[in-house]
N, CA, C, O and CB atoms as a CASP TS submission, in Angstrom:
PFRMAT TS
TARGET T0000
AUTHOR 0000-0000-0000
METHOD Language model
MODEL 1
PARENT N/A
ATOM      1  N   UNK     1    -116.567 -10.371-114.650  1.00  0.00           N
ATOM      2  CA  UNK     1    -117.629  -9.394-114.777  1.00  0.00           C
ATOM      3  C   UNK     1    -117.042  -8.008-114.515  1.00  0.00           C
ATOM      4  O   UNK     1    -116.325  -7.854-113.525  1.00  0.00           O
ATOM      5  CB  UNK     1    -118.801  -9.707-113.799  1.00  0.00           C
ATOM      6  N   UNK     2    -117.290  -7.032-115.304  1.00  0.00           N
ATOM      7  CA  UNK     2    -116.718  -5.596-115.333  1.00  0.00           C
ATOM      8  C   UNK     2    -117.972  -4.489-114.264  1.00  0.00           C
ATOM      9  O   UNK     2    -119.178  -4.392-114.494  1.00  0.00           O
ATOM     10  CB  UNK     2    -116.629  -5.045-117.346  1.00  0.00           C
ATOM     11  N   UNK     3    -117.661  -4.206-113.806  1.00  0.00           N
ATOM     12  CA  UNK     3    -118.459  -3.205-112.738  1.00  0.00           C
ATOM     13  C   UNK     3    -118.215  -1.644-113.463  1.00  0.00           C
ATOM     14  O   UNK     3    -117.183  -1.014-113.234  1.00  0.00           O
ATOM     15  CB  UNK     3    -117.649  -3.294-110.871  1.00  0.00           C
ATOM     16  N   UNK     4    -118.865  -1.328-114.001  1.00  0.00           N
ATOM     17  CA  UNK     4    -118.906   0.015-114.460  1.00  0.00           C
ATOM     18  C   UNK     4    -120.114   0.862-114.099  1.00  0.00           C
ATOM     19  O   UNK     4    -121.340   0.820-114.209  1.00  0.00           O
ATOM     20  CB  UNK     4    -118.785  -0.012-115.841  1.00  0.00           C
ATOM     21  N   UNK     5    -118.560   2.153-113.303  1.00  0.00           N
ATOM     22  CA  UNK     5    -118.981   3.234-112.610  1.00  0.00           C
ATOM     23  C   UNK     5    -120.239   3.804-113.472  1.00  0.00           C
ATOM     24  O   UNK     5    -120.554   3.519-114.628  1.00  0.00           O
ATOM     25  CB  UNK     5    -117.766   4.260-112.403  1.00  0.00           C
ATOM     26  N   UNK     6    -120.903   4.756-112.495  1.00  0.00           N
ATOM     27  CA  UNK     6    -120.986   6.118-113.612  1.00  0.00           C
ATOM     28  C   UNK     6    -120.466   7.425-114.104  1.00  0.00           C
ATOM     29  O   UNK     6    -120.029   8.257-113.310  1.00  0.00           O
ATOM     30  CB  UNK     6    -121.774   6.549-113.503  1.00  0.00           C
ATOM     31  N   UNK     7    -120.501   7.640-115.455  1.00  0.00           N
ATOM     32  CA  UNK     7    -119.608   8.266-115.959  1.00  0.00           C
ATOM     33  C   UNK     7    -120.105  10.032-115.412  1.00  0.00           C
ATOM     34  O   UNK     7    -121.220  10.525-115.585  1.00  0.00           O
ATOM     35  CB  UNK     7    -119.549   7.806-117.641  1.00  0.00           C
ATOM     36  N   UNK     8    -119.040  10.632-114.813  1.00  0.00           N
ATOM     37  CA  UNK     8    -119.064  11.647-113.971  1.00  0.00           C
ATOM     38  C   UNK     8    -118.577  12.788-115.061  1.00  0.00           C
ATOM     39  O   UNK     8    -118.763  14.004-115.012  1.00  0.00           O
ATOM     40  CB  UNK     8    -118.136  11.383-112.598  1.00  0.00           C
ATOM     41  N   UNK     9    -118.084  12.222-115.781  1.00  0.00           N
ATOM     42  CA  UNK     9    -117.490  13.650-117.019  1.00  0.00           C
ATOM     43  C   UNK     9    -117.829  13.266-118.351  1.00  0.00           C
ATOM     44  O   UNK     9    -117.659  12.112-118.744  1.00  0.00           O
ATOM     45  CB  UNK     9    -115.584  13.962-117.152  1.00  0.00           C
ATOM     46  N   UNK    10    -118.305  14.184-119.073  1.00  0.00           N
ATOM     47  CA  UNK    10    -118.327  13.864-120.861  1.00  0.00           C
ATOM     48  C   UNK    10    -117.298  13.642-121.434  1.00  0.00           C
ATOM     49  O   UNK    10    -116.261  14.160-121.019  1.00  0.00           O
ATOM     50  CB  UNK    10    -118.772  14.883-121.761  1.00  0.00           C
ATOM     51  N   UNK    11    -117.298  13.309-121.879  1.00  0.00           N
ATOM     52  CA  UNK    11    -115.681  12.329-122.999  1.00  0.00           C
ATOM     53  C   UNK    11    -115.499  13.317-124.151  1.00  0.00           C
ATOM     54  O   UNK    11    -114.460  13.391-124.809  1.00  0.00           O
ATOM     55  CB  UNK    11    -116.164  10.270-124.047  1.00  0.00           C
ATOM     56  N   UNK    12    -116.311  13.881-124.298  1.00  0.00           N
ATOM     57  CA  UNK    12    -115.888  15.115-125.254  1.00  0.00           C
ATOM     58  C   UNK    12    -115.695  16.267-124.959  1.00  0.00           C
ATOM     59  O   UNK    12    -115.005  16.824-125.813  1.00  0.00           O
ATOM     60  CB  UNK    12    -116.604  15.372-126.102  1.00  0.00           C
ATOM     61  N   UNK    13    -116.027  17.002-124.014  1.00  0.00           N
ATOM     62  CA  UNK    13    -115.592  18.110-123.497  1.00  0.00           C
ATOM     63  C   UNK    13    -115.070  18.158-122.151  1.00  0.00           C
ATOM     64  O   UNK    13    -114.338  19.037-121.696  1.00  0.00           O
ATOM     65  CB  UNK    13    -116.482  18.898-123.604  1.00  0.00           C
ATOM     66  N   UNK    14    -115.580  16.969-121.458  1.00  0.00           N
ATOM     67  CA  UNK    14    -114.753  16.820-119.948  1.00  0.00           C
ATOM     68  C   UNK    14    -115.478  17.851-118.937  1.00  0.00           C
ATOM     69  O   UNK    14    -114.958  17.983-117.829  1.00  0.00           O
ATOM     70  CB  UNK    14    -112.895  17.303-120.071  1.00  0.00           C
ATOM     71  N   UNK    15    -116.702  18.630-119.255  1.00  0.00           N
ATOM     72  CA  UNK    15    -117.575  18.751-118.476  1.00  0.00           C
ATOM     73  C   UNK    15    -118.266  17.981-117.513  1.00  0.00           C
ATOM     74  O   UNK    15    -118.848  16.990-117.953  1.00  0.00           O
ATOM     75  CB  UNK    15    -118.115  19.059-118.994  1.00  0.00           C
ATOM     76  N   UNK    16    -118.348  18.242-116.119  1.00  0.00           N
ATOM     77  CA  UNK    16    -119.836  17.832-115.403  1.00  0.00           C
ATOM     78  C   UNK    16    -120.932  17.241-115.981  1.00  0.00           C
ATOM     79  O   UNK    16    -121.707  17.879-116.693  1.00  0.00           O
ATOM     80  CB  UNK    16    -120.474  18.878-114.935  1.00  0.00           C
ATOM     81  N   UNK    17    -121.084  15.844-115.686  1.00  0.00           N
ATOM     82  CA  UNK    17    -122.021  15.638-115.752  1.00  0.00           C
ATOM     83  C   UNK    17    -123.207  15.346-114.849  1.00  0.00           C
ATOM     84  O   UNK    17    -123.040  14.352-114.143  1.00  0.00           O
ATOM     85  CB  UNK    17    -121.791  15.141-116.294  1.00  0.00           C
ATOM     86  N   UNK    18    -124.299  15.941-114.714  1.00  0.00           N
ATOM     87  CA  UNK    18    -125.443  15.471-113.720  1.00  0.00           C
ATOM     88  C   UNK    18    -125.999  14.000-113.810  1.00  0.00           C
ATOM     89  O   UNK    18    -126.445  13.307-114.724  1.00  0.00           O
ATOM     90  CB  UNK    18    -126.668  16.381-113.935  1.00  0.00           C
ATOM     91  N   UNK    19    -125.747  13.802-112.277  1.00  0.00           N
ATOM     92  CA  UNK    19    -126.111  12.399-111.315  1.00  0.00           C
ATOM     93  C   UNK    19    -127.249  11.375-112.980  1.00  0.00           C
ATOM     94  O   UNK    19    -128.203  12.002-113.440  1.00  0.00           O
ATOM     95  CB  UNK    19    -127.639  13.148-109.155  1.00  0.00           C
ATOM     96  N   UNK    20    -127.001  10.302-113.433  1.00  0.00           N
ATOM     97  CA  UNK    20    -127.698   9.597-114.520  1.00  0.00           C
ATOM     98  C   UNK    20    -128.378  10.614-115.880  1.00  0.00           C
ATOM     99  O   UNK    20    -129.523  10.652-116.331  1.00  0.00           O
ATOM    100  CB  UNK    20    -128.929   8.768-113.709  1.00  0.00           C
ATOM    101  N   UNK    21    -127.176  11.345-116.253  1.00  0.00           N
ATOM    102  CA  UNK    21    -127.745  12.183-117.348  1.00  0.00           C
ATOM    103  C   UNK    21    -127.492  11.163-118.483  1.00  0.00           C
ATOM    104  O   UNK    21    -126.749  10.194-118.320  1.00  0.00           O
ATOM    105  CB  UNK    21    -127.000  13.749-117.571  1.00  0.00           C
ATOM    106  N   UNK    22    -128.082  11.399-119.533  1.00  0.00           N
ATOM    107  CA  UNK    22    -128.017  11.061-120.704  1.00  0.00           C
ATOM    108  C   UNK    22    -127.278  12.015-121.568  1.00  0.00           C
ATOM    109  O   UNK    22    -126.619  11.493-122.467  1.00  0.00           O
ATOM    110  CB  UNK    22    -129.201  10.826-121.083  1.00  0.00           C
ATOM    111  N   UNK    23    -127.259  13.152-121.486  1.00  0.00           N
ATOM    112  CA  UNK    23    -126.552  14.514-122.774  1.00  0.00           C
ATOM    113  C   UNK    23    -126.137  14.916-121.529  1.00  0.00           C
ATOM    114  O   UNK    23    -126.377  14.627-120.357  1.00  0.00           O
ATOM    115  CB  UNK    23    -127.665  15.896-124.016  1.00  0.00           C
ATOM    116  N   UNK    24    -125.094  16.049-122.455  1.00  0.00           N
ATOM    117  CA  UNK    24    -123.730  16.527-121.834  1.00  0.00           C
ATOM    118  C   UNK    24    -124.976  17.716-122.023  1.00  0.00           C
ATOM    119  O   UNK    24    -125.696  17.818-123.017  1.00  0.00           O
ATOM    120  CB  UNK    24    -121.798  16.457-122.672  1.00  0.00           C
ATOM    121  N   UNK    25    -125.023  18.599-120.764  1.00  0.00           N
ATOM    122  CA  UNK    25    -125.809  19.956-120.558  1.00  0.00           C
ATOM    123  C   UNK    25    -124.341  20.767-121.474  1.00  0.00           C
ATOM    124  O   UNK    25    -124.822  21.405-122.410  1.00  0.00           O
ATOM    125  CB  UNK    25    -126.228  20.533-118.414  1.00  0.00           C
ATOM    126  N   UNK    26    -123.317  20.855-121.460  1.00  0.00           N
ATOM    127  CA  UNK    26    -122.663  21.881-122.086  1.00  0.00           C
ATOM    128  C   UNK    26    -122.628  21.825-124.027  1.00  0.00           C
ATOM    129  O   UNK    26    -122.701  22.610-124.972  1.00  0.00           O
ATOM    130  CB  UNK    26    -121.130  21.769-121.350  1.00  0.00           C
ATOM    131  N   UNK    27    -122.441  20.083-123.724  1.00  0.00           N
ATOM    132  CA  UNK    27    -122.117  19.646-125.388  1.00  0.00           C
ATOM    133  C   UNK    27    -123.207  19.140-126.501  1.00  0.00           C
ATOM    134  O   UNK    27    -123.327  19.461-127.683  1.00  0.00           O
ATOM    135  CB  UNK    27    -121.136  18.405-125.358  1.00  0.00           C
ATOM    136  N   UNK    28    -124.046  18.121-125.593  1.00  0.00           N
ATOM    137  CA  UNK    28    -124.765  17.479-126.080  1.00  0.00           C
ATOM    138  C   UNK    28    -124.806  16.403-126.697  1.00  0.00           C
ATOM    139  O   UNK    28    -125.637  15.965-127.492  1.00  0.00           O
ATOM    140  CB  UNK    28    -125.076  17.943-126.459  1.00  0.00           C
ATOM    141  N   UNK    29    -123.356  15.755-126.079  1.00  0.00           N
ATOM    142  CA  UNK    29    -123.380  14.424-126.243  1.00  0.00           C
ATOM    143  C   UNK    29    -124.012  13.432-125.385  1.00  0.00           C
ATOM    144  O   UNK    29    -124.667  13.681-124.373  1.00  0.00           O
ATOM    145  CB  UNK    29    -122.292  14.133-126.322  1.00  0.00           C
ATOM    146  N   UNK    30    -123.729  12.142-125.938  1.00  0.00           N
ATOM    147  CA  UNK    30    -124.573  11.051-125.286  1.00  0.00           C
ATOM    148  C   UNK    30    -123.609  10.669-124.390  1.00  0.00           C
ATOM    149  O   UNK    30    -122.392  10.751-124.558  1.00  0.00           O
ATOM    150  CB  UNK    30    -125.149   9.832-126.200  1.00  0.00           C
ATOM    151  N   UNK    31    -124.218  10.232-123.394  1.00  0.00           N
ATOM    152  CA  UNK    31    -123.441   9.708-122.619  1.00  0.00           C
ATOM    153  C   UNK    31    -123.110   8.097-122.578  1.00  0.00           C
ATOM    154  O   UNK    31    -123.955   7.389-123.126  1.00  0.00           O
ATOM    155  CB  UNK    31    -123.894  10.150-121.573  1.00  0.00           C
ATOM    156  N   UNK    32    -122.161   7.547-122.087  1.00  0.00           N
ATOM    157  CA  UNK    32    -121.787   6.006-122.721  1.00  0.00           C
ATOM    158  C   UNK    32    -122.731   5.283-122.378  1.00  0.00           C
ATOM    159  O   UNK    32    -123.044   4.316-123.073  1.00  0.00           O
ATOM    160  CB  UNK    32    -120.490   5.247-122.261  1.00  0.00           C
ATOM    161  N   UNK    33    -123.360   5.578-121.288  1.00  0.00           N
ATOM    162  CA  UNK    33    -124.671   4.910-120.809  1.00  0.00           C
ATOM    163  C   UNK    33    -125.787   4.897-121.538  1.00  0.00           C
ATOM    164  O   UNK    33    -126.348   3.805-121.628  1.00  0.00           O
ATOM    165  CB  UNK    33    -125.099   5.405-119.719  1.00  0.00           C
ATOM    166  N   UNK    34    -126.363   5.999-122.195  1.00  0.00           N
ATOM    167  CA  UNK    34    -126.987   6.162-123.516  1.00  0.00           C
ATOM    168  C   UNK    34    -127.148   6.202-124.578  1.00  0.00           C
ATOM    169  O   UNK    34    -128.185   6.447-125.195  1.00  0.00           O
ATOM    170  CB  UNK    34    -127.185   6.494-123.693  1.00  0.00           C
ATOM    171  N   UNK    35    -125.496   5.816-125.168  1.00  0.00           N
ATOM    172  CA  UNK    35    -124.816   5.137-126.308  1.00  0.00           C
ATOM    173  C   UNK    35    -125.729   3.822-126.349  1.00  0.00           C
ATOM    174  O   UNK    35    -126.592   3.459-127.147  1.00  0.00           O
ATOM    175  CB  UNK    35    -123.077   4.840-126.052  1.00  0.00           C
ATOM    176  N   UNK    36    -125.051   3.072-124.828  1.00  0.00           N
ATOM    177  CA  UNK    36    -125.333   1.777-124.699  1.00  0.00           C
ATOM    178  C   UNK    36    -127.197   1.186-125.104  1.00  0.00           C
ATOM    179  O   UNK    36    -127.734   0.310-125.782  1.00  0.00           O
ATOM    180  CB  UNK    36    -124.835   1.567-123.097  1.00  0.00           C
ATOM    181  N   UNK    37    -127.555   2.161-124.316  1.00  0.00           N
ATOM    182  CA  UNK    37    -128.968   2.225-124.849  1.00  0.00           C
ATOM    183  C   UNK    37    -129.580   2.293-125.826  1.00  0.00           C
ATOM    184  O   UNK    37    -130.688   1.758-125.813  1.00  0.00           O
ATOM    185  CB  UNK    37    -129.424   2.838-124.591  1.00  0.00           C
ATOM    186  N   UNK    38    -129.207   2.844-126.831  1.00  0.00           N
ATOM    187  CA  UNK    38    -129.616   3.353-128.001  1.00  0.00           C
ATOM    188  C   UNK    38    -129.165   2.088-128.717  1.00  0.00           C
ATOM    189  O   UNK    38    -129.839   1.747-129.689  1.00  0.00           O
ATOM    190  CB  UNK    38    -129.018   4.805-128.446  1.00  0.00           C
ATOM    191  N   UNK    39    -127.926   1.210-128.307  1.00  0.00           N
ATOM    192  CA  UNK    39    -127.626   0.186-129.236  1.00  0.00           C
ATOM    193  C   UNK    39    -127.966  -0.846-129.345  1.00  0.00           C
ATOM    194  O   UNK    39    -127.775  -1.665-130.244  1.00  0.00           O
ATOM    195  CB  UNK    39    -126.777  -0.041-129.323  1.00  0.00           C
ATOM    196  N   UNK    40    -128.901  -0.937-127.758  1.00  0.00           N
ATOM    197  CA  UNK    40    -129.576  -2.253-127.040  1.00  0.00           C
ATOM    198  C   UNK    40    -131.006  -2.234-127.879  1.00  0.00           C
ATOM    199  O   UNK    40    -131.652  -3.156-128.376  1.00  0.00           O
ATOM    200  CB  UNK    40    -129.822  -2.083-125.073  1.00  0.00           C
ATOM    201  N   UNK    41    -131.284  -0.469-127.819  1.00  0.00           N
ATOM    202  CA  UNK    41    -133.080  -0.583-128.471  1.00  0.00           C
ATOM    203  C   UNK    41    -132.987  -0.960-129.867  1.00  0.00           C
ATOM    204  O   UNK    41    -134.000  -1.447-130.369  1.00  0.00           O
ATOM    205  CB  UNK    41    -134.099   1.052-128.487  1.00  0.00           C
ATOM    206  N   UNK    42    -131.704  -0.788-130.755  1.00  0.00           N
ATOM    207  CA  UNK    42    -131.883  -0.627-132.078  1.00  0.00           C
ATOM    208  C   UNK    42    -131.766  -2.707-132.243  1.00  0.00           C
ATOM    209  O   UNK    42    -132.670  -3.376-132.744  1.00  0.00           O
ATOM    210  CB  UNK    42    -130.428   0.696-132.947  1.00  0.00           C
ATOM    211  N   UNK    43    -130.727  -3.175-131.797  1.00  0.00           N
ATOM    212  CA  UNK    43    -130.784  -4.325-131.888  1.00  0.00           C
ATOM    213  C   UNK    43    -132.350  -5.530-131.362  1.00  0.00           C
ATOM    214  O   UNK    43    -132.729  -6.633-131.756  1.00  0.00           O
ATOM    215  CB  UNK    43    -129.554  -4.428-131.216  1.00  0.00           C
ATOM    216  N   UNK    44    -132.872  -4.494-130.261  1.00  0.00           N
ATOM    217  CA  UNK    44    -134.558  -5.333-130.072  1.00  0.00           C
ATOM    218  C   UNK    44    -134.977  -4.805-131.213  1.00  0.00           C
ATOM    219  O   UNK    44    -135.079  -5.797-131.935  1.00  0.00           O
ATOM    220  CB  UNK    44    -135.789  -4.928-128.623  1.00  0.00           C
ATOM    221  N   UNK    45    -135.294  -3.857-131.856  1.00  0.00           N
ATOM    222  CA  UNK    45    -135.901  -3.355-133.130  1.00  0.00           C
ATOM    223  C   UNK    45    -135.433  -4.434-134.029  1.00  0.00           C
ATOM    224  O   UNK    45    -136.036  -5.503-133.934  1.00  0.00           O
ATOM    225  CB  UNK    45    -135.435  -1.820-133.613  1.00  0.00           C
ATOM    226  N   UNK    46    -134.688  -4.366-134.689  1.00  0.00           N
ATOM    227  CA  UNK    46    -134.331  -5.638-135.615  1.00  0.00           C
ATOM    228  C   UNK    46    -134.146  -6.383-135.228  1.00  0.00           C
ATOM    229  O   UNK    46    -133.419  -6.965-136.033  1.00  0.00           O
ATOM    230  CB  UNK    46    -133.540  -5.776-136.334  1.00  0.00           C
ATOM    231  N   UNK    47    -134.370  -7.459-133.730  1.00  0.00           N
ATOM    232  CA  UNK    47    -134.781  -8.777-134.050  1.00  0.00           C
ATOM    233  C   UNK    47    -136.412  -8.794-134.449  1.00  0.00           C
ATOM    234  O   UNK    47    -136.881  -9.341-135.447  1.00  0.00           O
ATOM    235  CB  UNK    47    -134.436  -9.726-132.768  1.00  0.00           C
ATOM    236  N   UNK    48    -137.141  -8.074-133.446  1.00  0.00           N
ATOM    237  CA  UNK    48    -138.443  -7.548-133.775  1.00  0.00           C
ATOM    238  C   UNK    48    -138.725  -7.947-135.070  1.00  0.00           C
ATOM    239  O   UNK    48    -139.233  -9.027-135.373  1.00  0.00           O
ATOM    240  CB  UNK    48    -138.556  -6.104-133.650  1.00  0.00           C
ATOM    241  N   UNK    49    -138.310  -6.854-136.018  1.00  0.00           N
ATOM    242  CA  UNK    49    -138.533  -6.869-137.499  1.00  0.00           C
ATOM    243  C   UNK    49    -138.254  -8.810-137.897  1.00  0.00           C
ATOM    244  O   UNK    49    -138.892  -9.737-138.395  1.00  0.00           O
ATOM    245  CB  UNK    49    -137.138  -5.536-138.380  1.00  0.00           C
ATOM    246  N   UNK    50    -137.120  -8.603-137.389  1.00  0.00           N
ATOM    247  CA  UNK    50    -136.960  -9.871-138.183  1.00  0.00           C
ATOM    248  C   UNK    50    -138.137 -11.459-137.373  1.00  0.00           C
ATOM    249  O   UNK    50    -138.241 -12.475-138.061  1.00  0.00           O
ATOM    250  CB  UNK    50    -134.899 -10.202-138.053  1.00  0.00           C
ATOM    251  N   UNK    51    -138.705 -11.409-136.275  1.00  0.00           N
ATOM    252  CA  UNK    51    -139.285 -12.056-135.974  1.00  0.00           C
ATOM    253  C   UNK    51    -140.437 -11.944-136.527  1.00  0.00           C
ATOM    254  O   UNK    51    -141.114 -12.971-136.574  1.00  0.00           O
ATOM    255  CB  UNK    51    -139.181 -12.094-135.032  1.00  0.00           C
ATOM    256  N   UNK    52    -140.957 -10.777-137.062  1.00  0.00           N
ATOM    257  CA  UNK    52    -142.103 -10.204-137.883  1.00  0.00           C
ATOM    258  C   UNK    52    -142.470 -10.975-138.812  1.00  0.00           C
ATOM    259  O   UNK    52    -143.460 -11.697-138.922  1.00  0.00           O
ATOM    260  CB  UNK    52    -141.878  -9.017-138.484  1.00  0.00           C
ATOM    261  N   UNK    53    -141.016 -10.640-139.930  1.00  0.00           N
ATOM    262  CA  UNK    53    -141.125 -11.154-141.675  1.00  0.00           C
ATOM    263  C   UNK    53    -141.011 -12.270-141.697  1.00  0.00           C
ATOM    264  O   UNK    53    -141.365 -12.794-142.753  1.00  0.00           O
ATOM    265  CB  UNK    53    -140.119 -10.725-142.759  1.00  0.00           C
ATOM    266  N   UNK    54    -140.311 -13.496-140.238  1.00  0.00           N
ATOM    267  CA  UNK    54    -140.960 -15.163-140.515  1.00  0.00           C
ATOM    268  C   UNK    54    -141.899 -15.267-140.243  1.00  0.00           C
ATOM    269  O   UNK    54    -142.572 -15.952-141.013  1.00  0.00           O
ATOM    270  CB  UNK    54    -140.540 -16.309-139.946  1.00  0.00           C
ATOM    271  N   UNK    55    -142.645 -14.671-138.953  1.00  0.00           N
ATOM    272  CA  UNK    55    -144.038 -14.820-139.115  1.00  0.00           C
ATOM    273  C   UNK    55    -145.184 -14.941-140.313  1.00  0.00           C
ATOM    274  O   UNK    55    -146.156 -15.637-140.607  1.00  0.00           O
ATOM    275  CB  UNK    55    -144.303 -13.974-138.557  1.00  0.00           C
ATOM    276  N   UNK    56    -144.412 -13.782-140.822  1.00  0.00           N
ATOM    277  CA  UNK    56    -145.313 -13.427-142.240  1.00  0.00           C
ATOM    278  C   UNK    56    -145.117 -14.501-143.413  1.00  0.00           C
ATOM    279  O   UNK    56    -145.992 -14.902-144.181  1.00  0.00           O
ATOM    280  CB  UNK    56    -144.799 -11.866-142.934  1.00  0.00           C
ATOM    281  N   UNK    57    -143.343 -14.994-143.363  1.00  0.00           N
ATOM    282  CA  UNK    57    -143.374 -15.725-144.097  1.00  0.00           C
ATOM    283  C   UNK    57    -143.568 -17.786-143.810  1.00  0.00           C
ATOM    284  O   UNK    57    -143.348 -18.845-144.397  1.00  0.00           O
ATOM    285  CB  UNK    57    -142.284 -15.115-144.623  1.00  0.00           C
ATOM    286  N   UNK    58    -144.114 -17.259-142.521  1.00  0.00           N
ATOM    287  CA  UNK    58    -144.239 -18.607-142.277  1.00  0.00           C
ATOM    288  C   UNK    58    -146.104 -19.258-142.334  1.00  0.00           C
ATOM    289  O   UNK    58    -146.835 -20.240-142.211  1.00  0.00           O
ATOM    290  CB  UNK    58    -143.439 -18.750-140.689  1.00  0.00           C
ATOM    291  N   UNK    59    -146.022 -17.616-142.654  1.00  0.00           N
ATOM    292  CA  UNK    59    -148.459 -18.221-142.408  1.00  0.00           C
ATOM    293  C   UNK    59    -148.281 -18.181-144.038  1.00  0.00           C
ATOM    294  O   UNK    59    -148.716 -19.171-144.627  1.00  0.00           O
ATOM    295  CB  UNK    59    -150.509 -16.297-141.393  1.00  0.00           C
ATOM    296  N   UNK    60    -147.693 -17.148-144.826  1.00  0.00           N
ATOM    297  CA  UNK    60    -147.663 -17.479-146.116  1.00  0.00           C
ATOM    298  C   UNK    60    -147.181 -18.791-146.895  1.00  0.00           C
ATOM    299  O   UNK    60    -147.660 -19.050-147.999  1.00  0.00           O
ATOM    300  CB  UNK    60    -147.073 -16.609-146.497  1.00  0.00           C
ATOM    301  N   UNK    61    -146.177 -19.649-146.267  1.00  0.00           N
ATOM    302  CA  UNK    61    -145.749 -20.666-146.339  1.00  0.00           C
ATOM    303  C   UNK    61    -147.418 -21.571-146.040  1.00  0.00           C
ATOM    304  O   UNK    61    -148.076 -22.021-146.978  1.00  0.00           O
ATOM    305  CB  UNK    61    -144.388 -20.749-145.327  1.00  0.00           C
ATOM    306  N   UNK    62    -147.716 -21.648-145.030  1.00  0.00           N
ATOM    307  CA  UNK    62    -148.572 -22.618-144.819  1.00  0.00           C
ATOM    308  C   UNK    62    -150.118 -22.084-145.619  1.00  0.00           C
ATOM    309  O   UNK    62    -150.940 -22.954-145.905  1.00  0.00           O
ATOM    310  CB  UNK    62    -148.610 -22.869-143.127  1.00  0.00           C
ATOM    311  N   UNK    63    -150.309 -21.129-145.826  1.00  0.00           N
ATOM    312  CA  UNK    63    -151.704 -20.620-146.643  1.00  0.00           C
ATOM    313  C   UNK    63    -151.296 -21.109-147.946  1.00  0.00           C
ATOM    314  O   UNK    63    -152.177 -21.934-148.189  1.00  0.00           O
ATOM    315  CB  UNK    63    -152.097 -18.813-146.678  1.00  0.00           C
ATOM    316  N   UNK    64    -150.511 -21.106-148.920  1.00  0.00           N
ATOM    317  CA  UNK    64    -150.314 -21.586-149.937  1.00  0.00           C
ATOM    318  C   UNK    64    -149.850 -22.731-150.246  1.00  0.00           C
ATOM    319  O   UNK    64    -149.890 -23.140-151.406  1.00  0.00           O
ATOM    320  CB  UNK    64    -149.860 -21.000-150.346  1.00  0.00           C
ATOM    321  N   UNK    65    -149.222 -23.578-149.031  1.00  0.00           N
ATOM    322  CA  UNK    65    -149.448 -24.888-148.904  1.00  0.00           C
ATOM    323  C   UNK    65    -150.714 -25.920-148.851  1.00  0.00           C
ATOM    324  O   UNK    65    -150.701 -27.118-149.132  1.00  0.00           O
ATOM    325  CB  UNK    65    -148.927 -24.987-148.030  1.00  0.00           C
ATOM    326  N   UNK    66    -152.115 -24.896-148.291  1.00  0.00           N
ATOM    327  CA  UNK    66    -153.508 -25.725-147.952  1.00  0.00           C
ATOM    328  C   UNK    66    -153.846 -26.093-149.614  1.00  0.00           C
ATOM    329  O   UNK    66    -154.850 -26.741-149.911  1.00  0.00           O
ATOM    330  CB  UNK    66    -154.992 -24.581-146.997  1.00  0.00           C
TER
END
């Protein structure tokens, strides 16, 4: 298991970063922590979706089966 700090400098400019920021106050990048985030929400989004369209295609399956 990897224990990861928090990231104390932006990776792109090597500015300060404030105590659980998300953007670099100088740059306006994301921070890896909010990378991470953004990649966690997009992947619940598309299972989402995709739990959606069997739904849909699974009542359509059985409505045109009766």
């Amino acid at each position: 298991m990897v224990v990861q700090s928090e990231q104390t400098n932006c990776d792109r400019c090597q500015a300060e970063l404030q105590p659980g920021a998300a953007y670099c106050d100088r740059c306006g990048t994301r921070t890896r922590k909010a990378r991470a985030n953004v990649r966690l929400a997009i992947r619940v989004e598309f299972l989402l979706l995709g739990l959606m369209i069997l739904l849909i295609f699974g009542f359509s399956f059985v409505f045109l089966k009766q």
